[in-house]
N, C-alpha and C positions, 0 to 999 in steps of 0.2 A: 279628364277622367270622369264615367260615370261612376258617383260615389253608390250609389245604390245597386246597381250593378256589380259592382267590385264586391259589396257587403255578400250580395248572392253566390260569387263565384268564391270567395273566402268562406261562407259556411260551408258550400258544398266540397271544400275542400278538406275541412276537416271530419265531415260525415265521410267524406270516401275515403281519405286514409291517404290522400297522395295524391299529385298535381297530373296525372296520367290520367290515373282515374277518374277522375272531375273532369278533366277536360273528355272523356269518352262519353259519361254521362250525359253532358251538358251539350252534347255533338259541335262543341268548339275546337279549335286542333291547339295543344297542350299549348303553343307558344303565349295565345291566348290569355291563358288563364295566369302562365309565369309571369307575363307583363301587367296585368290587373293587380296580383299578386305585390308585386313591386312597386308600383305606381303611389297602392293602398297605404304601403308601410311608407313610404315616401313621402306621403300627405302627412300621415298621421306623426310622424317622425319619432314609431317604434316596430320593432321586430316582432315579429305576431307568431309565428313559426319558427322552431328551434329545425334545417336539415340534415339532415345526412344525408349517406347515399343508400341507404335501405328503408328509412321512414321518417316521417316529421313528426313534431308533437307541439302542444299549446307552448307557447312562453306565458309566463302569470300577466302579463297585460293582453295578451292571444287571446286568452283564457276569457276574461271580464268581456273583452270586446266579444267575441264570439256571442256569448251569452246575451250581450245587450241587441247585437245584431240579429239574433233570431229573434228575440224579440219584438223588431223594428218590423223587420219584415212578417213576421207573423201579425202583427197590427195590421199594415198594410192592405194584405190578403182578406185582413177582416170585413177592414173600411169598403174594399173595392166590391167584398160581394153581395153590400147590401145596394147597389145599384141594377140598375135593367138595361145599361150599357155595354162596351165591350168589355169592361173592367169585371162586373158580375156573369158573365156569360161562359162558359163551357171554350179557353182557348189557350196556345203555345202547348207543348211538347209532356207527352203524357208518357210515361214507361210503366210495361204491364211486364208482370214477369210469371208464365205458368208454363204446362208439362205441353209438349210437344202433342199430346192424345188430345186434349182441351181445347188445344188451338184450333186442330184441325177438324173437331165434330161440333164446337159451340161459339166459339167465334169467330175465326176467318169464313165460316158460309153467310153470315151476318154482319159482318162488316162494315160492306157497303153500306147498310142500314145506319149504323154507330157515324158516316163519316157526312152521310145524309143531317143528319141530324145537327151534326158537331162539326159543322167543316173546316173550323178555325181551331183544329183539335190535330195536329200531328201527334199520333200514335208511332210508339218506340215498342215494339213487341218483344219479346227474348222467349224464345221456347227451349227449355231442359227438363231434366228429370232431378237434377239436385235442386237441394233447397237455397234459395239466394237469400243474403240480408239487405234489406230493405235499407238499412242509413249507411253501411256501406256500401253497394254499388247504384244507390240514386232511384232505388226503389219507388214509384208512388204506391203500388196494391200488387199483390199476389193472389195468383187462382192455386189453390193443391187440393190433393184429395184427401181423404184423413182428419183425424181429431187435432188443432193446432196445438203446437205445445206451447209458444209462446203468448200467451193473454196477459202476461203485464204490462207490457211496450206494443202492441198490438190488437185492434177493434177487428172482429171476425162479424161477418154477413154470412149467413147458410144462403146458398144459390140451389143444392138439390140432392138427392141421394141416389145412387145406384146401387145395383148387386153384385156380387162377383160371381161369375160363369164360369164350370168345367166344359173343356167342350177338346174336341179333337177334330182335326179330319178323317174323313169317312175311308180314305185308304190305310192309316192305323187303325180305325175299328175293325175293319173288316181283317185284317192282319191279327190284333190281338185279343179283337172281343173286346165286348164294355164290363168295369167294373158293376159287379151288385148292391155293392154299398161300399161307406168309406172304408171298412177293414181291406177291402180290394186294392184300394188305392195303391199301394205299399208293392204292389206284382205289375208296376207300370210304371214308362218312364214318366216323369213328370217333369215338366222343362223347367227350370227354375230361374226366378231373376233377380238379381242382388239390390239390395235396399242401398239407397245412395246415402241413407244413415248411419247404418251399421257394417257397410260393407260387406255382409252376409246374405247368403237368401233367403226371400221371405216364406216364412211357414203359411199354409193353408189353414185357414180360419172357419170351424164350421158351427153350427149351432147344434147339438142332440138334445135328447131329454137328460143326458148327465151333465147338460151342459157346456158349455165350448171346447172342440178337439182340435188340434193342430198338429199338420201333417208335411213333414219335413218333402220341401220342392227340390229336389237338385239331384237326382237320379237319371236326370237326360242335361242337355246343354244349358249351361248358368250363361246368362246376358243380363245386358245391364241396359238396355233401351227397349222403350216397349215395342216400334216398330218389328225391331227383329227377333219378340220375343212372339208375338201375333202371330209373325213370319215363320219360327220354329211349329209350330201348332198347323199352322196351313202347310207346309211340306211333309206330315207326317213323320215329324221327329218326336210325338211324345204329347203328354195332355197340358192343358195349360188352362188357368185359371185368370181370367181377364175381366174390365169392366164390362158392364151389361149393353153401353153405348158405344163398347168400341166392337164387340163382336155381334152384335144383334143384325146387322146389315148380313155379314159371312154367314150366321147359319140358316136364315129368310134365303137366300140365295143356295145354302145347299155345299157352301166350302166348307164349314164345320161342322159337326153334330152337337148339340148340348150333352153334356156326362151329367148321370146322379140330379137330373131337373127337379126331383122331389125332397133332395137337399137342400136346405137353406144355409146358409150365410147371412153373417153380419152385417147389417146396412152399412154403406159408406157413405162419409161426406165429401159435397164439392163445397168448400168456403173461399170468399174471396177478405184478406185481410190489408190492413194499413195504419201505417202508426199512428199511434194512440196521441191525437193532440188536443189541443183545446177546440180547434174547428179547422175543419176541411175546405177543402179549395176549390169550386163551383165545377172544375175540371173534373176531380177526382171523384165528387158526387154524381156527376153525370155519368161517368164508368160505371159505379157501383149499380144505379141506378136502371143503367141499359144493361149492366149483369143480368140482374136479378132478374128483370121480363125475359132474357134471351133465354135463362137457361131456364123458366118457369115454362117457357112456352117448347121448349124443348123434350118431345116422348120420344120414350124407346119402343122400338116396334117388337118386345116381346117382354 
Protein backbone atom coordinates (compact mmCIF):
# COMPACT_ATOMS: atom_id res chain seq x y z
CA UNK A 1 0.00 0.00 0.00
CA UNK A 2 1.07 3.49 -0.80
CA UNK A 3 0.50 5.21 2.57
CA UNK A 4 0.75 8.60 1.13
CA UNK A 5 -1.41 7.98 -1.50
CA UNK A 6 -4.14 6.40 0.43
CA UNK A 7 -3.84 9.68 2.75
CA UNK A 8 -4.73 11.69 -0.73
CA UNK A 9 -7.46 9.50 -1.84
CA UNK A 10 -8.96 9.39 2.01
CA UNK A 11 -8.91 13.29 2.15
CA UNK A 12 -10.34 13.61 -1.09
CA UNK A 13 -12.96 11.52 -0.02
CA UNK A 14 -14.26 13.30 2.52
CA UNK A 15 -14.02 16.83 0.71
CA UNK A 16 -16.16 15.17 -1.89
CA UNK A 17 -18.86 13.71 0.20
CA UNK A 18 -18.52 10.09 -1.07
CA UNK A 19 -16.48 7.31 -2.57
CA UNK A 20 -17.99 8.01 -6.26
CA UNK A 21 -17.32 11.22 -6.21
CA UNK A 22 -13.59 11.05 -5.33
CA UNK A 23 -13.10 8.46 -7.50
CA UNK A 24 -14.58 10.77 -10.60
CA UNK A 25 -12.48 13.54 -9.44
CA UNK A 26 -9.41 11.87 -8.95
CA UNK A 27 -10.31 10.03 -12.84
CA UNK A 28 -9.57 6.69 -10.88
CA UNK A 29 -12.60 4.11 -11.33
CA UNK A 30 -14.44 4.10 -7.77
CA UNK A 31 -12.94 0.39 -7.05
CA UNK A 32 -9.95 2.33 -6.68
CA UNK A 33 -10.39 4.26 -4.18
CA UNK A 34 -12.91 1.52 -2.09
CA UNK A 35 -9.71 -0.68 -1.90
CA UNK A 36 -7.27 2.30 -0.78
CA UNK A 37 -10.05 3.12 1.40
CA UNK A 38 -9.83 -0.41 3.18
CA UNK A 39 -6.31 -1.13 2.91
CA UNK A 40 -5.82 2.42 4.89
CA UNK A 41 -8.20 1.28 7.81
CA UNK A 42 -6.53 -2.03 7.75
CA UNK A 43 -3.06 -0.63 8.35
CA UNK A 44 -4.22 1.69 10.70
CA UNK A 45 -6.41 -0.82 12.45
CA UNK A 46 -9.45 1.87 12.78
CA UNK A 47 -12.67 2.79 11.06
CA UNK A 48 -12.07 6.31 9.62
CA UNK A 49 -15.60 6.46 7.96
CA UNK A 50 -19.11 5.75 9.52
CA UNK A 51 -21.29 4.28 5.74
CA UNK A 52 -24.31 4.07 4.68
CA UNK A 53 -26.02 3.78 1.81
CA UNK A 54 -26.85 7.62 1.12
CA UNK A 55 -23.55 9.32 2.87
CA UNK A 56 -20.49 8.82 5.08
CA UNK A 57 -19.27 10.85 7.78
CA UNK A 58 -15.89 11.32 10.09
CA UNK A 59 -15.64 8.64 13.01
CA UNK A 60 -13.90 10.73 15.93
CA UNK A 61 -10.59 8.96 15.06
CA UNK A 62 -11.61 9.86 10.93
CA UNK A 63 -11.80 13.01 12.19
CA UNK A 64 -8.10 13.67 13.89
CA UNK A 65 -6.68 11.64 11.09
CA UNK A 66 -8.16 13.60 8.38
CA UNK A 67 -6.98 16.67 10.08
CA UNK A 68 -3.46 15.56 10.52
CA UNK A 69 -3.34 14.19 7.06
CA UNK A 70 -4.13 17.37 5.33
CA UNK A 71 -1.78 18.67 7.15
CA UNK A 72 0.93 16.10 5.98
CA UNK A 73 0.21 16.62 2.67
CA UNK A 74 -0.12 20.32 2.66
CA UNK A 75 3.51 20.22 4.17
CA UNK A 76 4.59 18.15 1.46
CA UNK A 77 3.35 20.43 -1.35
CA UNK A 78 5.19 23.16 0.48
CA UNK A 79 8.53 21.42 0.74
CA UNK A 80 8.35 20.24 -2.95
CA UNK A 81 7.69 23.86 -4.32
CA UNK A 82 10.55 25.28 -3.18
CA UNK A 83 12.66 23.25 -5.64
CA UNK A 84 13.43 23.79 -9.61
CA UNK A 85 12.72 20.20 -10.17
CA UNK A 86 9.63 18.24 -11.23
CA UNK A 87 8.38 18.41 -7.75
CA UNK A 88 8.36 22.50 -7.97
CA UNK A 89 7.28 22.67 -11.47
CA UNK A 90 3.55 23.26 -12.94
CA UNK A 91 2.41 19.12 -13.21
CA UNK A 92 -0.46 16.05 -12.66
CA UNK A 93 -4.22 16.83 -13.06
CA UNK A 94 -5.46 20.27 -12.72
CA UNK A 95 -9.62 20.88 -12.68
CA UNK A 96 -10.85 24.22 -13.80
CA UNK A 97 -14.50 24.66 -13.53
CA UNK A 98 -16.24 27.83 -15.52
CA UNK A 99 -19.31 28.86 -17.75
CA UNK A 100 -19.44 27.32 -21.11
CA UNK A 101 -19.21 31.42 -22.77
CA UNK A 102 -15.57 31.65 -20.93
CA UNK A 103 -14.35 28.56 -22.25
CA UNK A 104 -15.12 29.10 -25.61
CA UNK A 105 -13.89 32.97 -26.09
CA UNK A 106 -10.84 33.06 -23.39
CA UNK A 107 -9.48 29.80 -23.13
CA UNK A 108 -10.03 26.86 -25.34
CA UNK A 109 -8.51 29.53 -28.36
CA UNK A 110 -5.42 29.59 -25.88
CA UNK A 111 -4.86 26.57 -24.81
CA UNK A 112 -2.64 25.25 -26.89
CA UNK A 113 -0.55 28.14 -25.40
CA UNK A 114 -1.32 27.00 -21.51
CA UNK A 115 -0.26 23.20 -22.72
CA UNK A 116 2.96 24.67 -24.48
CA UNK A 117 3.96 25.96 -21.53
CA UNK A 118 2.77 23.40 -18.85
CA UNK A 119 2.99 20.09 -20.65
CA UNK A 120 3.17 17.96 -17.72
CA UNK A 121 -0.19 19.72 -16.62
CA UNK A 122 -3.40 17.55 -17.69
CA UNK A 123 -6.27 19.88 -17.58
CA UNK A 124 -9.75 18.53 -16.38
CA UNK A 125 -12.19 21.38 -17.73
CA UNK A 126 -15.96 21.33 -16.78
CA UNK A 127 -17.98 23.88 -18.50
CA UNK A 128 -21.64 25.01 -16.92
CA UNK A 129 -23.54 27.87 -15.94
CA UNK A 130 -24.28 26.76 -12.26
CA UNK A 131 -22.08 27.54 -9.68
CA UNK A 132 -19.89 24.42 -8.53
CA UNK A 133 -18.23 23.91 -4.91
CA UNK A 134 -14.84 23.77 -4.98
CA UNK A 135 -14.25 21.03 -1.71
CA UNK A 136 -16.93 19.21 -2.90
CA UNK A 137 -16.45 18.16 -6.42
CA UNK A 138 -12.48 18.40 -6.27
CA UNK A 139 -12.39 21.92 -7.45
CA UNK A 140 -8.76 23.54 -7.82
CA UNK A 141 -10.09 27.33 -9.26
CA UNK A 142 -13.21 28.70 -10.81
CA UNK A 143 -13.65 31.36 -13.66
CA UNK A 144 -17.48 33.23 -13.04
CA UNK A 145 -18.68 36.49 -13.95
CA UNK A 146 -20.09 38.59 -11.14
CA UNK A 147 -19.27 39.91 -7.52
CA UNK A 148 -18.15 36.52 -5.49
CA UNK A 149 -20.08 35.90 -2.66
CA UNK A 150 -17.96 33.64 -0.97
CA UNK A 151 -14.51 35.46 0.34
CA UNK A 152 -14.12 33.69 3.61
CA UNK A 153 -13.18 30.24 2.26
CA UNK A 154 -12.19 31.63 -1.11
CA UNK A 155 -9.04 33.99 -2.73
CA UNK A 156 -10.60 35.95 -5.87
CA UNK A 157 -8.07 37.21 -8.81
CA UNK A 158 -9.92 39.89 -11.10
CA UNK A 159 -9.00 38.57 -14.78
CA UNK A 160 -11.21 41.71 -16.44
CA UNK A 161 -14.55 43.43 -16.99
CA UNK A 162 -17.07 43.63 -19.53
CA UNK A 163 -20.51 45.33 -20.44
CA UNK A 164 -23.58 44.03 -20.91
CA UNK A 165 -25.09 44.64 -24.48
CA UNK A 166 -28.93 45.15 -25.70
CA UNK A 167 -28.81 44.15 -29.10
CA UNK A 168 -31.42 42.19 -31.48
CA UNK A 169 -31.36 40.94 -34.80
CA UNK A 170 -32.00 43.22 -37.62
CA UNK A 171 -35.24 41.13 -38.81
CA UNK A 172 -36.97 42.02 -35.17
CA UNK A 173 -35.92 45.67 -35.67
CA UNK A 174 -37.09 46.09 -38.84
CA UNK A 175 -40.34 44.13 -37.63
CA UNK A 176 -40.74 46.19 -34.38
CA UNK A 177 -38.77 49.30 -34.45
CA UNK A 178 -35.89 50.05 -31.89
CA UNK A 179 -36.76 51.31 -28.47
CA UNK A 180 -35.99 55.22 -27.66
CA UNK A 181 -34.97 54.69 -24.22
CA UNK A 182 -35.46 52.41 -21.42
CA UNK A 183 -39.11 53.44 -20.56
CA UNK A 184 -39.50 51.65 -24.27
CA UNK A 185 -38.12 48.62 -23.16
CA UNK A 186 -41.44 47.39 -21.53
CA UNK A 187 -43.50 47.37 -25.43
CA UNK A 188 -40.84 44.58 -26.43
CA UNK A 189 -40.17 41.01 -26.01
CA UNK A 190 -37.26 40.74 -24.04
CA UNK A 191 -35.84 36.98 -23.92
CA UNK A 192 -35.14 36.31 -20.57
CA UNK A 193 -32.75 33.71 -18.69
CA UNK A 194 -33.07 32.23 -15.34
CA UNK A 195 -30.38 32.73 -12.84
CA UNK A 196 -28.97 29.35 -11.80
CA UNK A 197 -29.22 31.01 -8.25
CA UNK A 198 -32.25 31.99 -7.90
CA UNK A 199 -34.08 30.10 -10.34
CA UNK A 200 -35.69 33.11 -11.59
CA UNK A 201 -34.81 35.59 -14.45
CA UNK A 202 -32.55 38.00 -14.39
CA UNK A 203 -33.68 41.63 -14.21
CA UNK A 204 -31.91 44.15 -16.63
CA UNK A 205 -29.41 46.40 -14.78
CA UNK A 206 -29.05 49.95 -15.94
CA UNK A 207 -27.23 52.89 -14.68
CA UNK A 208 -29.44 56.54 -15.02
CA UNK A 209 -28.79 59.74 -13.39
CA UNK A 210 -31.60 58.54 -10.71
CA UNK A 211 -29.46 55.89 -10.38
CA UNK A 212 -29.67 52.05 -11.15
CA UNK A 213 -33.14 50.73 -12.98
CA UNK A 214 -33.97 47.36 -13.35
CA UNK A 215 -36.19 45.91 -15.88
CA UNK A 216 -38.01 42.70 -15.60
CA UNK A 217 -36.57 40.01 -18.66
CA UNK A 218 -39.10 37.54 -19.37
CA UNK A 219 -41.59 38.75 -21.85
CA UNK A 220 -40.41 36.47 -24.72
CA UNK A 221 -38.70 32.81 -24.01
CA UNK A 222 -36.90 32.11 -20.46
CA UNK A 223 -33.72 29.62 -20.98
CA UNK A 224 -31.36 28.75 -18.92
CA UNK A 225 -28.08 28.49 -21.12
CA UNK A 226 -26.44 31.14 -22.73
CA UNK A 227 -25.82 29.45 -25.96
CA UNK A 228 -29.63 29.20 -26.76
CA UNK A 229 -30.33 32.41 -25.08
CA UNK A 230 -27.62 34.34 -27.97
CA UNK A 231 -29.59 31.82 -30.25
CA UNK A 232 -33.21 33.38 -29.09
CA UNK A 233 -31.70 36.92 -30.12
CA UNK A 234 -30.16 35.73 -33.52
CA UNK A 235 -33.53 34.18 -34.75
CA UNK A 236 -35.45 37.18 -34.11
CA UNK A 237 -37.45 36.05 -31.07
CA UNK A 238 -36.94 39.18 -28.86
CA UNK A 239 -33.99 41.68 -27.49
CA UNK A 240 -31.42 40.21 -25.41
CA UNK A 241 -29.00 41.71 -23.17
CA UNK A 242 -25.63 39.62 -23.39
CA UNK A 243 -21.71 39.98 -22.51
CA UNK A 244 -19.87 42.42 -24.59
CA UNK A 245 -17.33 39.54 -25.65
CA UNK A 246 -19.85 37.18 -26.52
CA UNK A 247 -21.89 39.30 -29.02
CA UNK A 248 -19.14 41.79 -30.29
CA UNK A 249 -18.11 39.31 -33.11
CA UNK A 250 -22.32 39.05 -34.18
CA UNK A 251 -22.83 42.67 -34.40
CA UNK A 252 -19.05 43.53 -36.42
CA UNK A 253 -20.63 41.03 -38.66
CA UNK A 254 -24.09 42.44 -39.01
CA UNK A 255 -26.21 39.32 -37.18
CA UNK A 256 -27.31 41.79 -34.41
CA UNK A 257 -27.89 45.29 -34.08
CA UNK A 258 -26.69 46.91 -30.60
CA UNK A 259 -30.17 48.54 -28.70
CA UNK A 260 -29.98 51.94 -26.47
CA UNK A 261 -25.70 52.02 -27.30
CA UNK A 262 -25.85 55.25 -25.22
CA UNK A 263 -27.05 53.47 -22.32
CA UNK A 264 -24.71 52.23 -19.77
CA UNK A 265 -24.62 49.39 -17.65
CA UNK A 266 -22.91 48.20 -14.73
CA UNK A 267 -19.41 46.84 -15.30
CA UNK A 268 -18.98 43.22 -14.63
CA UNK A 269 -16.53 41.14 -13.31
CA UNK A 270 -14.58 38.00 -14.72
CA UNK A 271 -12.77 36.47 -11.38
CA UNK A 272 -10.99 33.37 -11.18
CA UNK A 273 -11.25 31.96 -7.43
CA UNK A 274 -9.58 29.13 -5.12
CA UNK A 275 -9.51 28.08 -1.70
CA UNK A 276 -8.23 30.04 0.79
CA UNK A 277 -5.10 28.06 2.05
CA UNK A 278 -1.99 28.62 3.63
CA UNK A 279 -0.16 28.22 -0.06
CA UNK A 280 -0.79 27.07 -3.40
CA UNK A 281 0.33 24.41 -5.49
CA UNK A 282 2.90 25.57 -8.35
CA UNK A 283 0.23 23.94 -10.58
CA UNK A 284 -2.55 26.08 -9.52
CA UNK A 285 -0.34 29.37 -9.66
CA UNK A 286 0.61 28.64 -13.07
CA UNK A 287 -3.39 28.60 -14.06
CA UNK A 288 -3.84 31.67 -12.25
CA UNK A 289 -1.09 33.13 -13.67
CA UNK A 290 -1.59 32.15 -17.46
CA UNK A 291 -5.28 33.52 -16.55
CA UNK A 292 -4.52 36.65 -15.76
CA UNK A 293 -2.07 37.53 -19.19
CA UNK A 294 -4.89 35.37 -21.35
CA UNK A 295 -7.58 37.36 -20.46
CA UNK A 296 -5.49 40.79 -19.89
CA UNK A 297 -4.46 40.34 -23.51
CA UNK A 298 -7.93 39.62 -24.43
CA UNK A 299 -10.02 42.97 -26.39
CA UNK A 300 -13.38 43.20 -27.36
CA UNK A 301 -13.76 44.63 -30.83
CA UNK A 302 -16.38 47.15 -29.59
Amino acid sequence: MNRLKAMEIFVRVVQAGGFGKAAETLLVPASTVTRALKELEDYLGVTLLNRTTRKISLTVEGASYFADCKRVLDDIDLVESAFPGRAGRAHGILRVDTTTSIARHFIVPKLHDFQELYPDVKLFLSTHDHVSDLFEDGIDCVIRTGTPADTTSLMTRRLRTFRWVVCAAPSYVEKHGTPAGLDDLTKYHLVGYISSTTGRPIHWTFDTNDGQRHIHANDGPIVNDTDAYVSCGVEGLGLIRAASYIVAPLIQSGTLLEILPDITTPPELVSIMYPRNRHMSPTVRAFIDWSIKTFSDHTDIM
